[in-house]
C-alpha positions as CSV (number, residue, x, y, z in Angstrom):
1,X,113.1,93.1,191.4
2,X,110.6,90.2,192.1
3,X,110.7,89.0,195.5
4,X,108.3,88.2,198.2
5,X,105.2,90.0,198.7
6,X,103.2,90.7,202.0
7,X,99.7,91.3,202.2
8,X,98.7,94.9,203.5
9,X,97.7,94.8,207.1
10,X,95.4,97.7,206.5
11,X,93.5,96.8,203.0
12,X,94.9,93.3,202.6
13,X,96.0,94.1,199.1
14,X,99.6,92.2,198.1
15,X,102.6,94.8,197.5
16,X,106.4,94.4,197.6
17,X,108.1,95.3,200.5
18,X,110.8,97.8,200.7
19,X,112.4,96.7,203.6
20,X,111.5,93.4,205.4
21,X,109.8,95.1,208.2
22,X,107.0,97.4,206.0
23,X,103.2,96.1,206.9
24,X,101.2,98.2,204.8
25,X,101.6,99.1,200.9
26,X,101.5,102.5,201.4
27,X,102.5,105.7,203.7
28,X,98.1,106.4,203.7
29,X,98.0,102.8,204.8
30,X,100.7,102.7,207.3
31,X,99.3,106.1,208.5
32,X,95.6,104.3,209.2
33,X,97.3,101.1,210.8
34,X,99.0,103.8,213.3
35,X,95.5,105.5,214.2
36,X,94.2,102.0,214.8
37,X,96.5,101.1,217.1
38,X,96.3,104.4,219.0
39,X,92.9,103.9,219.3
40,X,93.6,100.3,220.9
41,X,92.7,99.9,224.5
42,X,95.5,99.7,226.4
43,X,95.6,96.2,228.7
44,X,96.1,97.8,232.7
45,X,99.1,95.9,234.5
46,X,98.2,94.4,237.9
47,X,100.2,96.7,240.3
48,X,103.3,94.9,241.6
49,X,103.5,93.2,245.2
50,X,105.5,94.9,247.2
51,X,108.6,92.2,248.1
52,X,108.9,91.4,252.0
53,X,111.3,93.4,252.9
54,X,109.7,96.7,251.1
55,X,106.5,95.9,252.9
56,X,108.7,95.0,256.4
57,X,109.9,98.7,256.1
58,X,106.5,100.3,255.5
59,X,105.4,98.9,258.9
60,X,108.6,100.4,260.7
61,X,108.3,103.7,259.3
62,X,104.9,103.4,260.2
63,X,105.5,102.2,263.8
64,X,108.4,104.9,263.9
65,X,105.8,108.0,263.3
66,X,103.5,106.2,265.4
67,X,105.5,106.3,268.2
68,X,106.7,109.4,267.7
69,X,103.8,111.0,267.9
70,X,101.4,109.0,270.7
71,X,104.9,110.2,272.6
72,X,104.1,114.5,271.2
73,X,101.6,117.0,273.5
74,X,99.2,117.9,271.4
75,X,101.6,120.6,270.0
76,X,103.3,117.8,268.3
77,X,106.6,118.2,270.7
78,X,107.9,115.0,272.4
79,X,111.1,114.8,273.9
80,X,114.5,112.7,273.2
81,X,114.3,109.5,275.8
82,X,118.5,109.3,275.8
83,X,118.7,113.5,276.2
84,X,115.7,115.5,276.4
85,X,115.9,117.5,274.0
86,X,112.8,118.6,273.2
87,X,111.8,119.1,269.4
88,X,108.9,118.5,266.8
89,X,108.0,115.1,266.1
90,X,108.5,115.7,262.3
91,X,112.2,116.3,263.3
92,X,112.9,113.4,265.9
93,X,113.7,109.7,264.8
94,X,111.8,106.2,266.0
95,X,115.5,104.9,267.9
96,X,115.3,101.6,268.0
97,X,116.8,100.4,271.5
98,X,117.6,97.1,270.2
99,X,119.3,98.1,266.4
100,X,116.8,98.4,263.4
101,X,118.3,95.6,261.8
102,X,116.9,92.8,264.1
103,X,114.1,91.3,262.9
104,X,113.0,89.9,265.8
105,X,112.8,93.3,267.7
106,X,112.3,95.7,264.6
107,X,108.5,95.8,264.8
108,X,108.2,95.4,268.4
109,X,106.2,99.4,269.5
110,X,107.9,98.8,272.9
111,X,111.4,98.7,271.3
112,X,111.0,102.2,269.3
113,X,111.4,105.4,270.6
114,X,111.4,109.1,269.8
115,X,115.3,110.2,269.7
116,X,116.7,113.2,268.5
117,X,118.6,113.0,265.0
118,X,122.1,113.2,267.2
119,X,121.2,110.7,269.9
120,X,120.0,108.2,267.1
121,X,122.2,108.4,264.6
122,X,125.8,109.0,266.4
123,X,125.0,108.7,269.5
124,X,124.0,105.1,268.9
125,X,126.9,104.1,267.4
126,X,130.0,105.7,269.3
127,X,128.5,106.6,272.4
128,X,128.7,104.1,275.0
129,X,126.5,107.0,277.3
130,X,123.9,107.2,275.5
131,X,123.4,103.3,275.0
132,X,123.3,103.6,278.8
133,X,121.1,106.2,279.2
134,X,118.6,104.5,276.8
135,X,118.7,101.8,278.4
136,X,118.2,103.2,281.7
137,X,115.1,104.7,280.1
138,X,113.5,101.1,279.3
139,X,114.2,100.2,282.7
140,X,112.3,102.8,284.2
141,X,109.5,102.3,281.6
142,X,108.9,98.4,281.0
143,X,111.5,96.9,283.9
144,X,114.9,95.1,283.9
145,X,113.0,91.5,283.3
146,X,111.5,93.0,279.9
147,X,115.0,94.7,279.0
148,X,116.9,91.4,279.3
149,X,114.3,89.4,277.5
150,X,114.3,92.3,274.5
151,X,118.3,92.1,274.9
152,X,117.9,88.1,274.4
153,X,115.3,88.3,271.8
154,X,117.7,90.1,269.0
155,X,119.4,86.7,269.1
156,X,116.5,84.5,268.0
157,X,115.3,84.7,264.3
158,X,111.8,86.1,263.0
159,X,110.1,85.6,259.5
160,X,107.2,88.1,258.7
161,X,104.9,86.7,256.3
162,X,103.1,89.2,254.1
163,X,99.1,88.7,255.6
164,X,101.1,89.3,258.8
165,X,102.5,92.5,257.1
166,X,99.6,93.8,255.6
167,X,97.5,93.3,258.6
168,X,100.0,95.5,260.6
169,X,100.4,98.3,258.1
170,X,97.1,98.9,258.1
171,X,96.5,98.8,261.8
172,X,99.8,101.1,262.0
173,X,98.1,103.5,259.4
174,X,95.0,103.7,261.5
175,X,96.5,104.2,264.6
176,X,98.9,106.9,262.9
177,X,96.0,108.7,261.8
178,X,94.1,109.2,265.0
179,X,97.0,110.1,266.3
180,X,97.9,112.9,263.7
181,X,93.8,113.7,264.2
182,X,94.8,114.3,267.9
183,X,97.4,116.9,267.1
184,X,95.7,118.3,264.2
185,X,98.5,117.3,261.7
């Protein structure tokens, strides 16, 4: 049978193999070379960066709750801007007046407001009314000169940068918390 031996990684005493992949010259051996390396420390991974656009949605769902609740009584019930409705803020959305997926206007507080789940999701999209009667709302509340610029600004381009990010998340989280103090949430 003569072929190549190995030395024992346990006792460093030479044996023949069985298969190419043995390390130690006997099941005791191999049995002690498995406690060793349970007892090795394991090395701890640096947690992963979050990408820029994980850390760009953080902050809106963080601005979206925000909103949502500086807008609640201290009940925690805020009402729709486009219909009224009148619900919990766990239960309303952050509409976005100009569409979530600008980046130029995504982040902007003044562009976010609490909207029922109707009004945001369908409404949104395949109602013409209540575009209107959201926009009538930011009219009322920021003026016709600030709704045309916001209207303009979804056509320029934005790049967040992750300080920028990070900066903002943890203002959001702040402010979200002394608001949630407020209601007692």
């Amino acid at each position: 049978m003569g072929g190549k031996t190995k030395k024992c990684q346990h006792c460093d005493s030479e044996f023949q193999p069985f298969k190419s992949t043995d390390k130690a010259c006997s099941t005791d051996c191999a049995k002690a070379l498995q406690k060793v390396k349970k007892i090795k420390p394991k090395k701890k991974k640096k947690p992963k960066a979050l990408s820029i656009g994980k850390l760009t949605d953080k902050a809106a769902t963080l601005l979206q709750r925000l909103v949502r609740l500086k807008a609640s009584d201290d009940n925690g019930y805020c009402s729709c801007v486009t219909c009224g409705k009148v619900d919990h803020f766990k239960k309303m959305d952050g509409g976005h007046f100009i569409e979530r997926g600008v980046k130029a206007t995504k982040l902007m507080e003044e562009n976010v407001n609490p909207q029922c789940k109707g009004c945001n999701g369908f409404g949104m999209k395949y109602k013409s009314s209540v575009v209107l009667d959201y926009r009538r709302y930011m009219v009322d509340m920021y003026g016709e000169e600030f709704v045309e610029e916001l209207e303009m600004a979804k056509h320029k381009t934005h790049k967040f940068y992750r300080p920028e990010l990070e900066e903002m998340i943890i203002e959001l989280s702040e402010r979200v918390r002394e608001q949630e103090k407020r209601i007692g949430v």
